[in-house]
Structure formats: structure tokens, C-alpha cells
DRENMIZA-615763 format. One record per residue (C-alpha): residue number from 1; residue in three letters; x, y, z. Coordinates in nm, 4 decimals. Example, Ala and Ser with C-alpha at 12.3 -4.5 7.8 and 13.67 -1.06 7.14 Angstrom:
// residues 2
+-----+------+----------+----------+----------+
:  nr : rest :        u :        v :        w :
+-----+------+----------+----------+----------+
:   1 :  Ala :   1.2300 :  -0.4500 :   0.7800 :
:   2 :  Ser :   1.3670 :  -0.1060 :   0.7140 :
+-----+------+----------+----------+----------+
// end
This chain:
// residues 196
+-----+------+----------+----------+----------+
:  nr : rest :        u :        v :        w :
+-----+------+----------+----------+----------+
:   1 :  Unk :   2.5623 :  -0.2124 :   0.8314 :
:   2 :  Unk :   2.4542 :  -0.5449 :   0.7974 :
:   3 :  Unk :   2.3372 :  -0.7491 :   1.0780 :
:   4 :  Unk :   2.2613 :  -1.1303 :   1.1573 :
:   5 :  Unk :   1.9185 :  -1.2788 :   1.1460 :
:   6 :  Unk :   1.6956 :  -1.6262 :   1.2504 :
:   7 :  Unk :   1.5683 :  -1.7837 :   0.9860 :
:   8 :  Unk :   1.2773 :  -1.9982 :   1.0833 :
:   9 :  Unk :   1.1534 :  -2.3207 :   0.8813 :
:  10 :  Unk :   0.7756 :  -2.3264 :   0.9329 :
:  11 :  Unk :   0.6404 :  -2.6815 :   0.9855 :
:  12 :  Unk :   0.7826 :  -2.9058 :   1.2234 :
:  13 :  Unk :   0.9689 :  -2.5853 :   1.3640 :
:  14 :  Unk :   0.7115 :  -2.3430 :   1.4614 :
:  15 :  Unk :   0.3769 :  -2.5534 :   1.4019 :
:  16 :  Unk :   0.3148 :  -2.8896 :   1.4203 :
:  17 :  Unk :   0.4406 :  -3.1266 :   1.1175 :
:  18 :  Unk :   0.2004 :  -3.2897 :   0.9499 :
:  19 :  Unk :   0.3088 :  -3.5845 :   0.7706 :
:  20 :  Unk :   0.2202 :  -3.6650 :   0.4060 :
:  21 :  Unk :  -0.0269 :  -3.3569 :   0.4331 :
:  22 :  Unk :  -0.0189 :  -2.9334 :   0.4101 :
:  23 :  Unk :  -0.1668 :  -2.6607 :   0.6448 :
:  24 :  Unk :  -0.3974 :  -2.5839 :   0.4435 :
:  25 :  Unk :  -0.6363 :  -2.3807 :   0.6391 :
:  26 :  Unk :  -0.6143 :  -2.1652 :   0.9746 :
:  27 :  Unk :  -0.7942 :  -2.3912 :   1.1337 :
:  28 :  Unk :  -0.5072 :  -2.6308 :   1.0491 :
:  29 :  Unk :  -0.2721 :  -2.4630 :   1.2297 :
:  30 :  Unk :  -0.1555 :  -2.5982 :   1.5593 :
:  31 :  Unk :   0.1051 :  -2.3907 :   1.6521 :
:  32 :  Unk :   0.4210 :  -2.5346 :   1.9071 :
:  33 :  Unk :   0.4164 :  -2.4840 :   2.2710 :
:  34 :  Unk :   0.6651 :  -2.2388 :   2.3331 :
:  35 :  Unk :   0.7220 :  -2.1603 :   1.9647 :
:  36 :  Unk :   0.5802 :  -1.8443 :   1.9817 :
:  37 :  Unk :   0.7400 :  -1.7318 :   2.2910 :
:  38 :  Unk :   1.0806 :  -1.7939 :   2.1251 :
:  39 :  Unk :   1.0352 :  -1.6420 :   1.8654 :
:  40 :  Unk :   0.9750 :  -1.3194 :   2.1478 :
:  41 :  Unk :   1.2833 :  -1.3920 :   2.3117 :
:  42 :  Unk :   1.5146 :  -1.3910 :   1.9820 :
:  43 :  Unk :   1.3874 :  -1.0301 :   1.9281 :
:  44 :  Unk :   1.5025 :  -0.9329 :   2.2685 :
:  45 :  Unk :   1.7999 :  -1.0663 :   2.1921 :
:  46 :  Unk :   1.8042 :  -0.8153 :   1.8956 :
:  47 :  Unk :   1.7543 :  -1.0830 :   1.6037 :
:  48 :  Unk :   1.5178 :  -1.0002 :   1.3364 :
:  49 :  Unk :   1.3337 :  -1.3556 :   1.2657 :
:  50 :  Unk :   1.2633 :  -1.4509 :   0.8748 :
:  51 :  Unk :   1.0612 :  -1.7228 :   0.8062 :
:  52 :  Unk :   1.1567 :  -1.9646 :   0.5058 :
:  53 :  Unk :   0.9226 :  -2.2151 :   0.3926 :
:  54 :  Unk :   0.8603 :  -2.4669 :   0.0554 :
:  55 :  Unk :   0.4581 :  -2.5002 :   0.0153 :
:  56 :  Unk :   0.4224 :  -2.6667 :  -0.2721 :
:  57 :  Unk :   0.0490 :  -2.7421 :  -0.1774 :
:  58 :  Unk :  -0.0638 :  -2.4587 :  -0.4096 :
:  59 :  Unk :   0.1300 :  -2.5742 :  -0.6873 :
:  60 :  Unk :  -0.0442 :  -2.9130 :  -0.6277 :
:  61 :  Unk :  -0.3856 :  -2.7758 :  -0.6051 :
:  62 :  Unk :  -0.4583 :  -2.8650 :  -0.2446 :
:  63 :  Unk :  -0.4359 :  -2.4971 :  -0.1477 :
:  64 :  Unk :  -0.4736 :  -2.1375 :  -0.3216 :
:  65 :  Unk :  -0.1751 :  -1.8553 :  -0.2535 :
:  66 :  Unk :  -0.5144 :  -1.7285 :  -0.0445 :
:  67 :  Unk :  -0.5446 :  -2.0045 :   0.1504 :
:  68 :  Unk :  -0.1304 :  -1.9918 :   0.2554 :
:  69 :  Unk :  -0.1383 :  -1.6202 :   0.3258 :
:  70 :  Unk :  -0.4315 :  -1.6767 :   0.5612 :
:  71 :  Unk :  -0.2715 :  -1.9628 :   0.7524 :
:  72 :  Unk :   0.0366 :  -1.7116 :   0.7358 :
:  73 :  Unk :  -0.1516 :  -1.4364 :   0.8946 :
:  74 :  Unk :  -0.2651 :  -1.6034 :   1.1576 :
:  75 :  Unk :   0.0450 :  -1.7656 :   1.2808 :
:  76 :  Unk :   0.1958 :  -1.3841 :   1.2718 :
:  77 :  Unk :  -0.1000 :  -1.3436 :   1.4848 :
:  78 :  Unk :  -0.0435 :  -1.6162 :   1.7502 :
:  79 :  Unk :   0.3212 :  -1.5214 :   1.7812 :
:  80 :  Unk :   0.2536 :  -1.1860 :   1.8070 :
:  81 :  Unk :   0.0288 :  -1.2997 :   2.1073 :
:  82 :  Unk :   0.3179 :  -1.4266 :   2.2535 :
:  83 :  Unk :   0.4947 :  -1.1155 :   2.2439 :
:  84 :  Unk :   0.7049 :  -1.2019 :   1.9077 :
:  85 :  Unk :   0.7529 :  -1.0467 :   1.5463 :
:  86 :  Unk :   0.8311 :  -1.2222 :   1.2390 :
:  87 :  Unk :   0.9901 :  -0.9850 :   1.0265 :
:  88 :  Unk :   0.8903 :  -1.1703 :   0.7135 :
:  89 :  Unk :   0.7692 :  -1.4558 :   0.5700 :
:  90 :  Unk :   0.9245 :  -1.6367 :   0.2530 :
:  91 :  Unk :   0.7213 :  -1.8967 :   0.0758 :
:  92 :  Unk :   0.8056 :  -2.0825 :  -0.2272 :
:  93 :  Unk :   0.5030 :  -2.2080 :  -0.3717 :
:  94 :  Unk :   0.6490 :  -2.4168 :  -0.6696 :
:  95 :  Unk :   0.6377 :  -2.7689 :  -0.7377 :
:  96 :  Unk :   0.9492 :  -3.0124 :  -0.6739 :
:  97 :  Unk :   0.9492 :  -3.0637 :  -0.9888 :
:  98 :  Unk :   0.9943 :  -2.6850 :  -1.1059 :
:  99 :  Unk :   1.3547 :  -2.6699 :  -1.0267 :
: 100 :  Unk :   1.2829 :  -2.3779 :  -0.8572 :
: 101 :  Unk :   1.6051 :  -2.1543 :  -0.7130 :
: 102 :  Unk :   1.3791 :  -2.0723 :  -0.4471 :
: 103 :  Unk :   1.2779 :  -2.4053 :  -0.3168 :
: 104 :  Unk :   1.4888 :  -2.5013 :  -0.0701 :
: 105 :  Unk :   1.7648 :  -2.7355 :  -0.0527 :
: 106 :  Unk :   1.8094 :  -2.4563 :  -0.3501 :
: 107 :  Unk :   1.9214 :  -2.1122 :  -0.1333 :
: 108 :  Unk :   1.7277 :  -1.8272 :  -0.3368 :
: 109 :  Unk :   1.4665 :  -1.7219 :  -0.0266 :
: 110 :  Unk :   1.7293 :  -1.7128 :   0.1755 :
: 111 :  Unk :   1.9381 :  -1.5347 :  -0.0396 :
: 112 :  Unk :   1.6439 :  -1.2755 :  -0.1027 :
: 113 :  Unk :   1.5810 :  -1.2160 :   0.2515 :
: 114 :  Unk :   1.9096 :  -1.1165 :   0.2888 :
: 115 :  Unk :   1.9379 :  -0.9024 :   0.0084 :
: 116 :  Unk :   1.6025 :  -0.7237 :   0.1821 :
: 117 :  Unk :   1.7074 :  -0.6997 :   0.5240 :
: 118 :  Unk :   2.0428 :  -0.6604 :   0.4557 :
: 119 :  Unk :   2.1730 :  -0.8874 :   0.6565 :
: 120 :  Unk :   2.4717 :  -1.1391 :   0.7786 :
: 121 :  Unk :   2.4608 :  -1.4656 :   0.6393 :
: 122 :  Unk :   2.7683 :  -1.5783 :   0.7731 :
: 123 :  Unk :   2.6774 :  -1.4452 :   1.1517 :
: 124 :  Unk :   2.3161 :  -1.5901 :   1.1407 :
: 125 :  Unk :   2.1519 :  -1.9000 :   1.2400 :
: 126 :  Unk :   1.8809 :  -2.1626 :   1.0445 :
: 127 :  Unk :   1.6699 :  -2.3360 :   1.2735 :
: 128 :  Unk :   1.5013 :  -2.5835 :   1.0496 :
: 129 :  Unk :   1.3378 :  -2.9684 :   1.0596 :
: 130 :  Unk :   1.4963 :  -3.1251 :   0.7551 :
: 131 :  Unk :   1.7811 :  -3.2631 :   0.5239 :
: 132 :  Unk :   1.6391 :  -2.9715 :   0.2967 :
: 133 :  Unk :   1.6577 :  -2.6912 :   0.5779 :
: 134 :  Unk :   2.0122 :  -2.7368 :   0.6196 :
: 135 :  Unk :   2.0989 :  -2.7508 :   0.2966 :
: 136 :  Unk :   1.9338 :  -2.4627 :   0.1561 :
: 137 :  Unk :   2.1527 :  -2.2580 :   0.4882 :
: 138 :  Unk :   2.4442 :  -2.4677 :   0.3506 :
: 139 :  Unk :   2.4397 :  -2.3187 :   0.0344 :
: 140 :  Unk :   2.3439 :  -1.9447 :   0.1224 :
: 141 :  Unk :   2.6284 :  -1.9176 :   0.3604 :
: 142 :  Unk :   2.4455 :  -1.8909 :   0.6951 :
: 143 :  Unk :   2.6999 :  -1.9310 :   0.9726 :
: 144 :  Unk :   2.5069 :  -2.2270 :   1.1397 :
: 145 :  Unk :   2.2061 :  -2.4840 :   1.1406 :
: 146 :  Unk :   2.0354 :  -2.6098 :   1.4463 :
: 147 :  Unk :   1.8453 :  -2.9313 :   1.3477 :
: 148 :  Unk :   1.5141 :  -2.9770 :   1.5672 :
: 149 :  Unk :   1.3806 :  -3.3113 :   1.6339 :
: 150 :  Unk :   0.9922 :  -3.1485 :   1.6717 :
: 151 :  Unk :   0.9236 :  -3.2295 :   1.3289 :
: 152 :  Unk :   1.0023 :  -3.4693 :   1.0340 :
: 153 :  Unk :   1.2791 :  -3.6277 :   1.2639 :
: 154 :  Unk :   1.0625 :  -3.6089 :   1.5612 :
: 155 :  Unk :   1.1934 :  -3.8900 :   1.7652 :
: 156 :  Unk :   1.4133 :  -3.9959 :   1.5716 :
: 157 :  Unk :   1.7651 :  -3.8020 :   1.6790 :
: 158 :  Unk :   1.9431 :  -4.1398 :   1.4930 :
: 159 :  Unk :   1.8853 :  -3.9508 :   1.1563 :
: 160 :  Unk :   2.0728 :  -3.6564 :   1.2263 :
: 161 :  Unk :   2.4055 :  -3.8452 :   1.1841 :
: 162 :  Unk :   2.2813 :  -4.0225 :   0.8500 :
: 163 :  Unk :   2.5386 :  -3.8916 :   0.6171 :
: 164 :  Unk :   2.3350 :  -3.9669 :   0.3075 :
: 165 :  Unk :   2.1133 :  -3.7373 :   0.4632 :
: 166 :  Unk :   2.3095 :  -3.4500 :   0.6739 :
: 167 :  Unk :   2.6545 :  -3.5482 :   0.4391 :
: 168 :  Unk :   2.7252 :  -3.2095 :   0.6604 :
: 169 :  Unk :   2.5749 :  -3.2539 :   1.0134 :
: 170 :  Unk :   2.3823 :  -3.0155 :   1.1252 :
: 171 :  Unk :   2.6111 :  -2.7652 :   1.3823 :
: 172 :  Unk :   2.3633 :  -2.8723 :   1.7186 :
: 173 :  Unk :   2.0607 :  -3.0280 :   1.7402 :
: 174 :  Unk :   1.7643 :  -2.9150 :   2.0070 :
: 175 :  Unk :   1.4383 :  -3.0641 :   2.0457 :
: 176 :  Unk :   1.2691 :  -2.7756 :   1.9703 :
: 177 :  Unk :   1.2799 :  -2.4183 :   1.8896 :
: 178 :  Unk :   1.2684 :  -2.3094 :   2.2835 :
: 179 :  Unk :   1.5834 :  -2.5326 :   2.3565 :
: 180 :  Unk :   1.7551 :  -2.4292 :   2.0368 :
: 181 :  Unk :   1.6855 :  -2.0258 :   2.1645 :
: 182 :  Unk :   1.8155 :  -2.1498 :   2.4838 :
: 183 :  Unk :   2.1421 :  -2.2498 :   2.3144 :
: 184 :  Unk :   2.1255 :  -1.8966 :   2.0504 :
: 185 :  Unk :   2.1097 :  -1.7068 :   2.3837 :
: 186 :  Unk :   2.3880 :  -1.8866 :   2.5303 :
: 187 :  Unk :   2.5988 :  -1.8207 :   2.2038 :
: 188 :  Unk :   2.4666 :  -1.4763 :   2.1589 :
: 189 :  Unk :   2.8030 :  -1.2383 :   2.2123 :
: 190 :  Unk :   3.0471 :  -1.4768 :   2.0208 :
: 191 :  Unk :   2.8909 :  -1.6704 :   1.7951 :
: 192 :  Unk :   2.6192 :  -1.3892 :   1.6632 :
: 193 :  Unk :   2.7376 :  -1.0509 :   1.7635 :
: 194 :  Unk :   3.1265 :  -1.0484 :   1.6953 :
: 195 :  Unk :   3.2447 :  -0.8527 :   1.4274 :
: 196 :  Unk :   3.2701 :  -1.0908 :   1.0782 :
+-----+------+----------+----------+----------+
// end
């Protein structure tokens, strides 16, 4: 039977965005306050959480597939601290310029994960930081997309209703991941959990 999932960008959602630049190393990483603690709370809930994240860094030199799975371990590592599990991580290492299927606003990790998991597009939720977040859940189906403003759009909530960028708009917008569990938790038996 399948079931509904989180889907989790990575920067700006559960670390912090860095602008013009890549986490490159561990030492990089500067994970959210609160982000791992979510991420706990959506498994007691009963959600399994996916991550789903373009790196193009190692396409661009700037990083080796090493160098992400190391920064990828240890952000497992903090949120497991927390009490949390990411089920998986999904990376798409190719250039923009690859026309990748898996680089998101294209839908392929997405659509991988749930062909994995076997899971519920159409009952899950995207939590992501960008134009390219919610298009990529736009395309694979996923019932809705919560648009933080801890990232790329952090402090600026104006861009959220720029049409040539969200020409759908995203279905809520949070500040961050802990307000945007706050609202899954509130949704949980309807929106989630009801039979599709």
C-alpha cells in the first residue's frame, strides 16, 4: 500500500543557504535551528522524510561526489541528534546545462523516490526554498508545496506571489521548516492521511 511522504529541499530548508556558493565541506554545514527537530516530529507523525537536492558543485569542480556524501552524512548525523531520520537522500549532481531529468524544476528524483518507497505523490507534501522546488513537486504530482522564506527568498515573502516566478503559487508559505511542520501537523488527518 502506498503511503505519503516529506520531501525535503536541502539548502535554505534544512541548512543555511548560501548564496552564490555550495556546502562543500562538513565543516560548511550550518544546519537550521529547529530543522532537525522537525524533521523528528514528521516521523512521529508517521511520514517517512526524503531529501531532494540539485548539487551541481561536483559537476562544476568545486566539490567531489566524496565531498557531498560527507556533508550528507553528517547532516543525517545532526538530525539524527535531534531525534529525526531521513529516509533518503536524492542528489542530482549534473550541471544546468545537462538537461538532466533529475535536476529539478525537472521531476525525475522525485519520481525515483517514489518508485523506491512506494509512495503517494498525490497525498504528500514538498517543503522546498525555490521557484525550482515547486516546480519539480508540480510536475511529479505531489499533492502540495509549502514555500519557506529561510532560504533564497529569505525576507523577501513579496516573491512568492511573482507569477513569472511561482506562475502556480506555492499552496502556503512558512518561515521555516518548524512552522511549515506546525501547519503539516495541523493538516495531518485530512490533508495527508485520507484515503486518495
Amino acid at each position: 500500500m502506498t503511503q505519503p511522504a516529506i520531501f525535503l529541499d536541502r539548502d535554505g530548508v534544512l541548512n543555511r543557504y548560501l548564496p552564490g556558493d555550495y556546502v562543500k565541506t562538513p565543516d560548511e554545514l550550518d544546519v537550521l535551528p529547529g530543522a532537525g527537530e522537525a524533521v523528528a516530529r514528521l516521523n512521529t507523525l508517521g511520514y517517512p522524510v526524503y531529501l531532494v537536492s540539485n548539487q551541481q558543485g561536483v559537476a562544476k569542480g568545486l566539490m567531489t561526489d566524496a565531498d557531498l556524501r560527507a556533508v550528507d552524512t553528517k547532516l543525517h548525523a545532526r538530525v539524527a541528534k535531534a531525534g529525526g531520520t531521513i529516509r533518503q537522500s536524492y542528489y542530482c549532481t549534473h550541471h544546468k546545462d545537462a538537461n538532466s531529468t533529475h535536476r529539478k524544476p525537472e521531476p525525475g528524483m522525485i519520481l525515483e523516490a517514489a518508485r523506491d518507497h512506494d509512495l503517494d505523490l498525490s497525498r504528500s507534501v514538498f517543503v522546498g526554498d525555490t521557484e525550482t522546488d515547486a516546480q519539480a513537486a508540480r510536475a511529479a504530482g505531489v499533492g502540495t508545496f509549502i514555500l519557506v522564506l529561510s532560504g533564497k527568498f529569505a525576507g523577501r515573502p513579496e516573491a512568492a506571489t511573482d507569477f513569472t516566478r511561482f506562475p502556480v503559487p506555492p499552496d502556503y508559505i512558512c518561515a521555516d521548516l518548524p512552522e511549515a511542520t506546525d501547519w503539516i501537523a495541523t493538516q495531518d488527518a485530512q490533508l495527508l492521511k485520507s484515503v486518495g
